[in-house]
VOBA-587044 format. One record per residue (C-alpha): x, y, z; residue in three letters. Coordinates in steps of 0.2 Angstrom, whole numbers, padded with zeros to 4 digits, always signed. Each point is the difference from the previous one (the first is absolute). Last residue first. Layout:
REM residues N
XYZala ...
END
This chain:
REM residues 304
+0655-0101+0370unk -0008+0012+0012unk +0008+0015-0009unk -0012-0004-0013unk -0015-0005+0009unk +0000+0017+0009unk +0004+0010-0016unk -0017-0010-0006unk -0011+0005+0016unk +0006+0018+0000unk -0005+0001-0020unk -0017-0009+0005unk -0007+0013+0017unk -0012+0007-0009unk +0003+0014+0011unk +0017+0001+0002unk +0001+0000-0020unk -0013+0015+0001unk +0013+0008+0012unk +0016+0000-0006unk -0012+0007-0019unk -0005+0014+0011unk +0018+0003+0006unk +0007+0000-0017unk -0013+0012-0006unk +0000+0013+0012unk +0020-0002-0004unk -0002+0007-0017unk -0013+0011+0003unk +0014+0009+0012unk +0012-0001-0012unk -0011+0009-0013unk -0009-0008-0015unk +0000+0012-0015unk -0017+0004-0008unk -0001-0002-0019unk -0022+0004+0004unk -0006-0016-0008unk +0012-0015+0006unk +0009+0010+0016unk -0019+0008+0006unk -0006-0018-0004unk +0015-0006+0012unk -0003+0012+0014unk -0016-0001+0000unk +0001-0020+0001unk +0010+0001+0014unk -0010+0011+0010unk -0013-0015-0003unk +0009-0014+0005unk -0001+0003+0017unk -0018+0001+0003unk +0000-0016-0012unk +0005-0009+0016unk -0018+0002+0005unk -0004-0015-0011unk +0011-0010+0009unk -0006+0003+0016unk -0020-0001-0004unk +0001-0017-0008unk +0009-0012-0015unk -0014-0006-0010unk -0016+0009+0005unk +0010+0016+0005unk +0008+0002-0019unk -0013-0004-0010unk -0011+0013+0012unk +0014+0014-0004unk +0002-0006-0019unk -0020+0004-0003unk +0005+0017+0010unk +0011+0005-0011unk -0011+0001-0013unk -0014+0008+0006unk +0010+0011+0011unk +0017+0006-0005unk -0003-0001-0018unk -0018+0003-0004unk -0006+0012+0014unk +0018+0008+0003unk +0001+0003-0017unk -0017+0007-0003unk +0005+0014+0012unk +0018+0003-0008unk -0010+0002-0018unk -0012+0013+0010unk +0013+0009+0005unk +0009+0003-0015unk -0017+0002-0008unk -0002+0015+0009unk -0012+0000+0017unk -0018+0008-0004unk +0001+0015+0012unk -0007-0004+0018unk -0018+0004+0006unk -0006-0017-0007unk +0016-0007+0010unk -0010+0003+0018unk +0016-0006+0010unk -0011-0007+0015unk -0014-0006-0011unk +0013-0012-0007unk -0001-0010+0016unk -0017-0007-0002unk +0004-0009-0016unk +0014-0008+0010unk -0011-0016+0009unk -0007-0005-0016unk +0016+0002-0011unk +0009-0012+0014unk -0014-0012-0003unk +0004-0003-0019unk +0019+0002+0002unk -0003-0014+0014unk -0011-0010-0011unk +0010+0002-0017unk +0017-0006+0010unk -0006-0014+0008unk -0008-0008-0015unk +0013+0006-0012unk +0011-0008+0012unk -0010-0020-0001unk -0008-0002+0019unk +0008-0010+0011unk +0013+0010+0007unk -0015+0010+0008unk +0008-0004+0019unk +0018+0008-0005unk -0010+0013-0006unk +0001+0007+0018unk +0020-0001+0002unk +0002+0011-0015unk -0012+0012+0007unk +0008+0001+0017unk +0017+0004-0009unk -0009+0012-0013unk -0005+0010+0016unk +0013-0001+0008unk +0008+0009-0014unk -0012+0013-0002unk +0002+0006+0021unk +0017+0003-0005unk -0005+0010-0014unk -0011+0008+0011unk +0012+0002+0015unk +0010+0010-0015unk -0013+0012-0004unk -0001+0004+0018unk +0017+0001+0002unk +0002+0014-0012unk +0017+0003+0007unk +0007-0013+0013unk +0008-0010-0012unk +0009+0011-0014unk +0018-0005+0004unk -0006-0017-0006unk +0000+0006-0020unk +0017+0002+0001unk +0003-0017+0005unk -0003-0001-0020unk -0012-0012-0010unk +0012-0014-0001unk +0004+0001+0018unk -0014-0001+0007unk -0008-0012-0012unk +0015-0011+0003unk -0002-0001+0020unk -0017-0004-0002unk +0006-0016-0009unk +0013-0002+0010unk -0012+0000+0016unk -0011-0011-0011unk +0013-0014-0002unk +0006+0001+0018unk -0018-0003+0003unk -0004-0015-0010unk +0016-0007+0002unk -0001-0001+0020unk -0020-0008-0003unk -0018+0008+0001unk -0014-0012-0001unk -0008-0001-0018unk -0009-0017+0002unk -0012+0000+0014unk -0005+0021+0002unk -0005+0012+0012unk +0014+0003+0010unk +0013-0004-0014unk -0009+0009-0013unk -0002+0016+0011unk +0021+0002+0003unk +0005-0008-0020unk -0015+0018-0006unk +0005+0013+0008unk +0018-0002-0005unk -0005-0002-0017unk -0011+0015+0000unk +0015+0009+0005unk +0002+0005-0018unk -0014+0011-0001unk +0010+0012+0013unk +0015-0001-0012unk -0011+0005-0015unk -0010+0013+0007unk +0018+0010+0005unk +0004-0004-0020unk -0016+0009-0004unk +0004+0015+0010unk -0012+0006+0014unk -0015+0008+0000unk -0011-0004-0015unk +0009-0017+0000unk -0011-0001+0018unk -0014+0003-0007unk +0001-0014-0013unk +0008-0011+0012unk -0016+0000+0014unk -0013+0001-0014unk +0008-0015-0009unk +0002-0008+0018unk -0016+0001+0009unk -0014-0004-0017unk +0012-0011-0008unk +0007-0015+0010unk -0009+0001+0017unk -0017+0006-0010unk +0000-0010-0015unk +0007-0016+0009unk -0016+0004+0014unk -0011+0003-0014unk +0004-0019-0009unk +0000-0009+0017unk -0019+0007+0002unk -0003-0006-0018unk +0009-0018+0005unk -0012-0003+0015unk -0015+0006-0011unk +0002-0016-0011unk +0010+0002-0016unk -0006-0007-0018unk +0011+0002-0014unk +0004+0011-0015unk +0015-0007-0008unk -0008+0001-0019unk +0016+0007-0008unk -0010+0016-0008unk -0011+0004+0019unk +0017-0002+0011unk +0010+0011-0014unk -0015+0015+0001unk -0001-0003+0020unk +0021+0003-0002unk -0001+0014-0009unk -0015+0010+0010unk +0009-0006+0017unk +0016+0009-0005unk -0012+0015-0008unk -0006+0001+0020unk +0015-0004+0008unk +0012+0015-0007unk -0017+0011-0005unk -0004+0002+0019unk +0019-0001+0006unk +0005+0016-0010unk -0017+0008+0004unk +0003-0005+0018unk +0019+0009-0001unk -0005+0016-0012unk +0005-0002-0018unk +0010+0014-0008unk +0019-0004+0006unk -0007-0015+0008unk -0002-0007-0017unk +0019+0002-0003unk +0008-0007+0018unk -0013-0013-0002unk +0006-0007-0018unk +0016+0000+0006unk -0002-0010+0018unk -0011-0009-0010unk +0013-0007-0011unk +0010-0007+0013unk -0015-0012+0004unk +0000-0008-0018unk +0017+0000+0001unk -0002-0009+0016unk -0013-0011-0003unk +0011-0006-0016unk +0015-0003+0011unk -0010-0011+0013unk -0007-0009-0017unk +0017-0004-0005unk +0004-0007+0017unk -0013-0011-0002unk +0004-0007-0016unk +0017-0003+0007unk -0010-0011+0014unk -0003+0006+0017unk -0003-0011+0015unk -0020-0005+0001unk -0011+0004+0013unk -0012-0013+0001unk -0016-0004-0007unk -0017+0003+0010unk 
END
């Protein structure tokens, strides 16, 4: 199996892309779930992402053989990495506030440098690495509003859910670690492929053929989510993990507020706030903590 790699620029730009790819969703759910109930919402999310990406998987000739190991791996990623946590977020954004979902998403990181380094050769937990996700969670806190916090202990079982959602995607992250083999579109079709499997059940629970017909505002968010923040996204998820493993891909936890915010700055003429501001100053403090380079360099330079 190859080695975890440190992160190259081009890495870095992919970590980015993920995350407004990722950002997006948090848009695009807040819409459909206006009109769309939660399982349904999740249902056509992974089921029209797997539909996309078996079509691309068939056109580019990638199709290959998998024994029955790699089929079972491929409905434990779908359940631990889509089936628990999009349902979990989903219906906790239907109670608490998007930004609230955000920060409690954003300790997936955290979750995931403590299991890495019990479970894991090559990406043991190190002073930079945590000082570096502290200020990174620090900096979503901040950039979103402390306000937000002051709502802890209402809805708390919605929030335990988004909690629950992040460890989740932590566990998952780790898991693929073992599939790093296989090409991304790969991985990603036959997870999105067994996830669909195991949530077709679950859409009897909102009964949506008793439900008006959702507007096409809604309908637009849904297919979205499916082909931007899943199918795609997830093809840059798996590059990401085989290359440069489970911690660094999680990092993109934190950019994804950031990329919100700056989307919502390009295209809605948005103003940044003070507190954004800082949010971002402390996340960048703590990705250069992380990859550890910029610290090295300052190092060598005061050395001489």
């Amino acid at each position: 199996m190859p080695r975890i790699q440190p992160m190259s620029a081009l890495d870095w730009a992919a970590l980015v892309l993920l995350s407004l790819m990722w950002g997006a969703s948090f848009f695009f759910a807040g819409v459909a779930l206006m009109e769309i109930p939660p399982f349904t919402l999740t249902f056509i999310r992974i089921s029209v992402a797997a539909a996309m990406l078996i079509v691309i998987l068939a056109a580019s000739g990638s199709f290959v053989r998998v024994d029955l190991r790699t089929i079972g791996g491929f409905f434990m990623m779908g359940f631990i990495n889509n089936v628990i946590p999009f349902n979990l977020l989903f219906w906790g954004q239907t109670h608490i506030a998007s930004g609230l979902a955000s920060i409690f998403n954003a300790t997936m990181p955290l979750f995931t440098v403590v299991v890495a380094h019990f479970v894991t050769h090559d990406e043991k937990m190190t002073p930079g690495r945590v000082a570096g996700l502290v200020l990174g969670f620090a900096g979503v806190v901040v950039m979103i509003g402390p306000e937000l916090m002051r709502e802890l202990g209402t809805n708390v079982l919605a929030q335990v859910a988004c909690l629950v959602a992040a460890f989740f995607y932590a566990i998952s992250a780790i898991y693929a670690r073992r599939f790093r083999e296989l090409p991304p579109l790969v991985l990603a079709t036959g997870q999105l492929s067994a996830s669909t499997l195991m949530l077709a059940p679950l859409v009897l629970i909102d009964r949506p053929w008793t439900l008006p017909m959702p507007s096409m505002r809604a309908l637009w968010a849904a297919l979205g989510i499916a082909v931007i923040s899943t199918a795609l996204a997830y093809l840059v998820y798996y590059r990401i993990i085989a290359k440069n493993g489970a911690t660094n891909v999680s990092l993109v936890t934190f950019l994804i507020p950031v990329s919100a915010i700056l989307l919502g700055v390009t295209f809605l003429k948005e103003t940044l706030t003070p507190n954004e501001l800082i949010g971002f100053a402390l996340i960048g403090l703590g990705l250069a903590a992380i990859d550890g380079r910029p610290a090295a360099r300052l190092q060598k330079a005061f050395v001489r």
